[in-house]
C-alpha positions in Angstrom: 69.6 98.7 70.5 67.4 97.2 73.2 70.4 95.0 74.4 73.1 97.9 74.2 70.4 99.8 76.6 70.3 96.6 79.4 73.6 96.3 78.9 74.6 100.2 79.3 72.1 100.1 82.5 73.3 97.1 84.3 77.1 98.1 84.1 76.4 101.5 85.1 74.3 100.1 88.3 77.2 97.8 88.8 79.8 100.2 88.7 77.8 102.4 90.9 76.9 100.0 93.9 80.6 98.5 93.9 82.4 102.0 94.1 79.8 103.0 96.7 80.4 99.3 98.5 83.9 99.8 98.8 83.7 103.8 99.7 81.7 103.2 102.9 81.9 98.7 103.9 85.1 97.7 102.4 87.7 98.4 105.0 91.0 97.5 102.5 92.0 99.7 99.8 91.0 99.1 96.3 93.8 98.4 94.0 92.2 99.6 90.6 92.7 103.2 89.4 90.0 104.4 88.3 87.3 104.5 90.8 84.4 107.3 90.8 85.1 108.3 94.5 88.8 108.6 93.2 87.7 110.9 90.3 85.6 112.7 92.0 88.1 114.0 94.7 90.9 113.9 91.7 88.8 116.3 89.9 87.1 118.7 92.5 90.4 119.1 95.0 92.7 120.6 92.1 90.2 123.3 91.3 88.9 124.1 95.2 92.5 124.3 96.6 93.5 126.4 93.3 90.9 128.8 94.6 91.9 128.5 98.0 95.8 129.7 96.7 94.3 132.9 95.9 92.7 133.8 98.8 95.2 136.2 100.8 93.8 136.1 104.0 94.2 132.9 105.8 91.3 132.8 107.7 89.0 132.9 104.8 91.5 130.4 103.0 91.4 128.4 105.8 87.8 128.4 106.2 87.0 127.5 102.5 89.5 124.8 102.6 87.7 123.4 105.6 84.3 123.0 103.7 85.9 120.6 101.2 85.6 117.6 103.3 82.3 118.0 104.5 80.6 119.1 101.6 82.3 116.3 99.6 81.1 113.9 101.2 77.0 114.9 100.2 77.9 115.9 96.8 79.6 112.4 96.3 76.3 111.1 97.8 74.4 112.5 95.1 76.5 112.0 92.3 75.9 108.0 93.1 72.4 108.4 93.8 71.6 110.1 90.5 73.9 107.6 88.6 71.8 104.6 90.0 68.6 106.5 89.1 69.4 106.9 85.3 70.7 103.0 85.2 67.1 102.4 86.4 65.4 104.5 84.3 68.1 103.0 81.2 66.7 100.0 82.3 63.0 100.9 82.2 63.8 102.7 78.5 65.5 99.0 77.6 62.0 97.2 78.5 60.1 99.5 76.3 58.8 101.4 79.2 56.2 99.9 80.3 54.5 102.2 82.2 51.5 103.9 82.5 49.6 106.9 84.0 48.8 110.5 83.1 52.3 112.0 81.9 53.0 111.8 78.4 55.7 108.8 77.8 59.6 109.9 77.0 62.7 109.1 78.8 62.0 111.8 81.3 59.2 109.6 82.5 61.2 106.9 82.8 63.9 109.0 84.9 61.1 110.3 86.9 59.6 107.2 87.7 63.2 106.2 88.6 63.8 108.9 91.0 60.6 108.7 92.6 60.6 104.9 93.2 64.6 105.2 94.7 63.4 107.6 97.1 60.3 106.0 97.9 58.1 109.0 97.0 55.5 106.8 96.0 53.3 110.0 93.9 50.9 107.4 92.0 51.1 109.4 88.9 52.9 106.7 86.5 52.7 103.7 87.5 54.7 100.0 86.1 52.5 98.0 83.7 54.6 94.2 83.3 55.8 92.1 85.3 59.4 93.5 84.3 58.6 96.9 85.1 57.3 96.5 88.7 60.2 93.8 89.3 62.7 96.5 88.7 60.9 98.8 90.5 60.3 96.4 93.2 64.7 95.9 93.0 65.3 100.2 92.5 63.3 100.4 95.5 64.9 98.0 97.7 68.1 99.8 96.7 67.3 103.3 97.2 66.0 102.3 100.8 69.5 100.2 101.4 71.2 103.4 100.1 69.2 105.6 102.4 70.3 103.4 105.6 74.3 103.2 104.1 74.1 107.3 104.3 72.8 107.1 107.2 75.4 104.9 109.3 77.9 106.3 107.2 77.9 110.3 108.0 78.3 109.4 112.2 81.2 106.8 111.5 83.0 109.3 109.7 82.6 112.1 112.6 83.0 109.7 115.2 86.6 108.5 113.5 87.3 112.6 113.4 86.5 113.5 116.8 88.6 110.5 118.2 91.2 112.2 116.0 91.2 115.5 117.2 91.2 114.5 120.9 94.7 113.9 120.9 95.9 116.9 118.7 93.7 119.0 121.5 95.5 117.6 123.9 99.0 117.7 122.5 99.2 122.3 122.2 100.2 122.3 126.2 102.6 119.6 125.3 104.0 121.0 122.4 103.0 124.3 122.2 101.3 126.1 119.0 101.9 125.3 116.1 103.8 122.0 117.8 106.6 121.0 117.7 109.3 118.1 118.3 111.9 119.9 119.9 109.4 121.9 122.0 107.5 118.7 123.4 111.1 117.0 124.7 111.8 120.9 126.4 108.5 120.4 128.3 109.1 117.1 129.5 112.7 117.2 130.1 112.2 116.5 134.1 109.7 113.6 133.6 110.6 110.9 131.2 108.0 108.7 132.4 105.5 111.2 131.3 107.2 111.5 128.0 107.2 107.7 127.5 103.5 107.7 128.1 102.9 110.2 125.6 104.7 108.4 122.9 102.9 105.3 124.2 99.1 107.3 123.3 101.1 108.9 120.0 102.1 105.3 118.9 98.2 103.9 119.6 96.9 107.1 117.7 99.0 106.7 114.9 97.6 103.2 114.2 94.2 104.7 114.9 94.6 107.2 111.8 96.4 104.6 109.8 93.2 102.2 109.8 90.6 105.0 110.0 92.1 106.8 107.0 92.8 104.2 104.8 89.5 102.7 105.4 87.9 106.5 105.0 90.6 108.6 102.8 87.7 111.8 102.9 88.7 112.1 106.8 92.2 113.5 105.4 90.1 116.5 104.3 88.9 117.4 107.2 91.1 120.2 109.0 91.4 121.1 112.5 89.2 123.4 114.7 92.3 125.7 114.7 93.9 126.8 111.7 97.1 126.4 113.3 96.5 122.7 114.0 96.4 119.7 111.6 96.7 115.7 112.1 99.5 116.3 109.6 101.5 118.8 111.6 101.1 117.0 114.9 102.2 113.4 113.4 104.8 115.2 111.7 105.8 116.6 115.4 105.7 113.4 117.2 107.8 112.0 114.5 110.6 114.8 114.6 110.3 114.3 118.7 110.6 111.0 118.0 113.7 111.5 115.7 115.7 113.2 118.5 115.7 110.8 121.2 116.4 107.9 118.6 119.3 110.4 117.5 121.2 111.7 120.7 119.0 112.3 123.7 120.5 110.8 126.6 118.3 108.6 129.4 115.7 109.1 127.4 112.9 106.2 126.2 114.6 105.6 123.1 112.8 102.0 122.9 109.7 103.4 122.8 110.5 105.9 120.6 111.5 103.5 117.9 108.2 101.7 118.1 106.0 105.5 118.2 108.1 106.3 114.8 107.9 103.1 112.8 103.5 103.3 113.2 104.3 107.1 112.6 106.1 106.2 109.8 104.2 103.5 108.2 100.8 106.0 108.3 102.7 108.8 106.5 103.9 105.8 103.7 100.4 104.3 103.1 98.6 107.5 102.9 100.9 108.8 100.4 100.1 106.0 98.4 96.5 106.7 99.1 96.8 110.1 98.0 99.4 109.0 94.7 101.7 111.8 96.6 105.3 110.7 95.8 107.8 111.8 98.3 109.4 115.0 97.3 113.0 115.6 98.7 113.7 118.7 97.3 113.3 120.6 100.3 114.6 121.2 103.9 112.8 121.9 107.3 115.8 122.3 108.8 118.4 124.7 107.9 122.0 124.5 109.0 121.9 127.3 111.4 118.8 126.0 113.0 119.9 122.7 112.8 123.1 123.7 115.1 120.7 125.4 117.5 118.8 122.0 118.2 121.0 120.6 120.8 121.7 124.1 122.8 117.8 124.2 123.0 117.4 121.2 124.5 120.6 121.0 126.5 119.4 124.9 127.8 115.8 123.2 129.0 118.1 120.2 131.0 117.9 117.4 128.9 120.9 115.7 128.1 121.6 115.6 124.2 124.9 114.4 122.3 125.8 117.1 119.8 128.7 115.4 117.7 129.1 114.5 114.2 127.4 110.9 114.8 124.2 112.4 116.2 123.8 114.7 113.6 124.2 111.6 110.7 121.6 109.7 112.6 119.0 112.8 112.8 119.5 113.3 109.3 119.0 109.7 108.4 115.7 109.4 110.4 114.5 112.8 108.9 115.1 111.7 105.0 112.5 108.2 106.3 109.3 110.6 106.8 110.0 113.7 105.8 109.7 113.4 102.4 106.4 112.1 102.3 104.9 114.4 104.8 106.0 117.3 102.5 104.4 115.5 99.7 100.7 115.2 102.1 101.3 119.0 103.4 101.9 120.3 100.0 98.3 118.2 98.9 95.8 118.8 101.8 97.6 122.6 101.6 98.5 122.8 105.2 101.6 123.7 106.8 103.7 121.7 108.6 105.6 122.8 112.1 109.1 124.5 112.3 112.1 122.8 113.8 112.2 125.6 115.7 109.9 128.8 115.8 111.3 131.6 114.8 109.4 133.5 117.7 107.4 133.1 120.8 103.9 132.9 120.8 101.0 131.8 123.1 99.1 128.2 122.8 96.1 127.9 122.1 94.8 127.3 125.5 96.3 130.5 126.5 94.2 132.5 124.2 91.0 134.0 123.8 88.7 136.6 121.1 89.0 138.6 124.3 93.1 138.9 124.3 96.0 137.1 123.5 96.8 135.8 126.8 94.2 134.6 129.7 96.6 132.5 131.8 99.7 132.7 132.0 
């Protein structure tokens, strides 16, 4: 029984520290399924976004979904920091607890012995009486103070990856308007290419940003937008259908560039899917037929030149079915909403709006 309590103890503080060492150092992504960090978001999403669907309003649905990430990130804190407390106090109970003071011995002394040694507390109350006892309290304490200083480093990474994020989605609602949108970022560039290609040139860099920041921290996915009518997803999913167009049709347009903005696009839209085990789902359409015949009288109405024959059409359809699919899969995960082809009707950015009224500049 003794050795079935080590053994219980050591795996359990094994299992713990390796999850938690590949959560926050590890910068590839584990292979093996079942993880606790994976469980844990596996577990706690489905029911928090089922609650979320019910909410009418989406403002307060908004707003709850947008306390998932955050909060997840503390409770999954303490869900490791309580498991490596009872393989301590396992550990204490497997070497006859050998402790001594003025509570009355049980298990619960052992687990509060634990938790006051891993956060350094110190009280005096019990207190180890072997040599095995104050090694493994001498070991739980190194490891709650290692812990301690992981958390620590770990929470400012994380919000200095989402800020660096969020910088470019900012910046991209006066160059595609809001929600954005592909067609509607060629229409306000369509008398300076060179300022388009430099845009696609920042896109393609930020893409590559949010593939290695993501994969290395899959949580930041969870994390929506100041604006509810902004997301990573959306934008990426924007760049990608702008993308799409000048690869398709668009005339003198930087079509080189383009190509290498969507493959990074691409690629981060693949890998997180596999992150998120979100196959691609094609049973849908962004894109209607009538809309779809509208694309090129938009953008030839704004000056740009773009080829509307049968060819142009097979290649925009071909580059659609590459990412598509997978961002559907992602929007219909995280629960956000990706941008229209084209908007059904006008409405102001978000830099042209206030709580004070709908439009400030003009």
């Amino acid at each position: 029984m003794t050795a079935l309590k080590a053994l219980f103890g050591v795996v359990l503080l094994v299992f713990v520290l390796w999850d938690a060492f590949e959560t926050i150092i590890l910068p590839r992504r584990p292979r093996h399924s079942f993880r606790i960090t994976r469980t844990f978001y596996k577990v706690t999403w489905a029911p928090w976004k089922a609650v979320g669907r019910r909410l009418r309003d989406p403002k307060r649905r908004e707003t709850l979904l947008s306390l998932f990430g955050p909060l997840s990130i503390f409770l999954l804190l303490a869900i490791w920091a309580f498991a490596l407390i009872v393989a301590f106090a396992v550990l204490q109970w497997a070497a006859n607890s050998q402790l001594g003071g003025s509570i009355s011995h049980s298990f619960g002394t052992d687990l509060y012995f634990s938790g006051s040694t891993f956060f350094t507390l110190g009280m005096g109350d019990v207190a180890p009486q072997s040599n095995l006892a104050r090694f493994l309290a001498v070991i739980e304490a190194g490891t709650g103070f290692g812990f301690l200083a992981l958390v620590i480093s770990y929470v400012p990474v994380l919000y200095q990856s989402f800020s660096r994020r969020e910088v470019s989605i900012s910046l991209l609602d006066a160059r595609a308007g809001t929600p954005p949108t592909g067609i509607e970022l060629l229409r306000r560039h369509d008398t300076d290419m060179q300022e388009f290609t430099r845009v696609l040139v920042e896109w393609e860099k930020w893409s590559a940003e949010l593939l290695e920041s993501h994969m290395s921290y899959p949580v930041l996915a969870y994390f929506r937008s100041q604006h509810d009518n902004q997301s990573w997803l959306a934008s990426l999913t924007a760049v990608l259908d702008a993308c799409a167009l000048c690869m398709a049709g668009l005339r003198d347009g930087p079509e080189r560039q383009a190509r290498l903005t969507f493959a990074i696009a691409r690629h981060a839209l693949v890998d997180l899917a596999q992150v998120f085990d979100t196959p691609p789902q094609k049973d849908f359409d962004r894109l209607s037929p009538l809309d779809a015949a509208r694309v090129g009288d938009l953008l030839r109405g704004a000056g740009l030149l773009f080829s509307s024959d049968g060819e142009t059409a097979d290649r925009l359809a071909r580059y659609r079915k590459m990412y598509e699919p997978y961002a559907y899969a992602l929007a219909t995960h995280l629960m956000v909403e990706l941008p229209p082809w084209i908007k059904q009707q006008a409405g102001a950015d978000n830099w042209e709006t206030s709580r004070w009224g709908r439009k400030t500049i003009v």
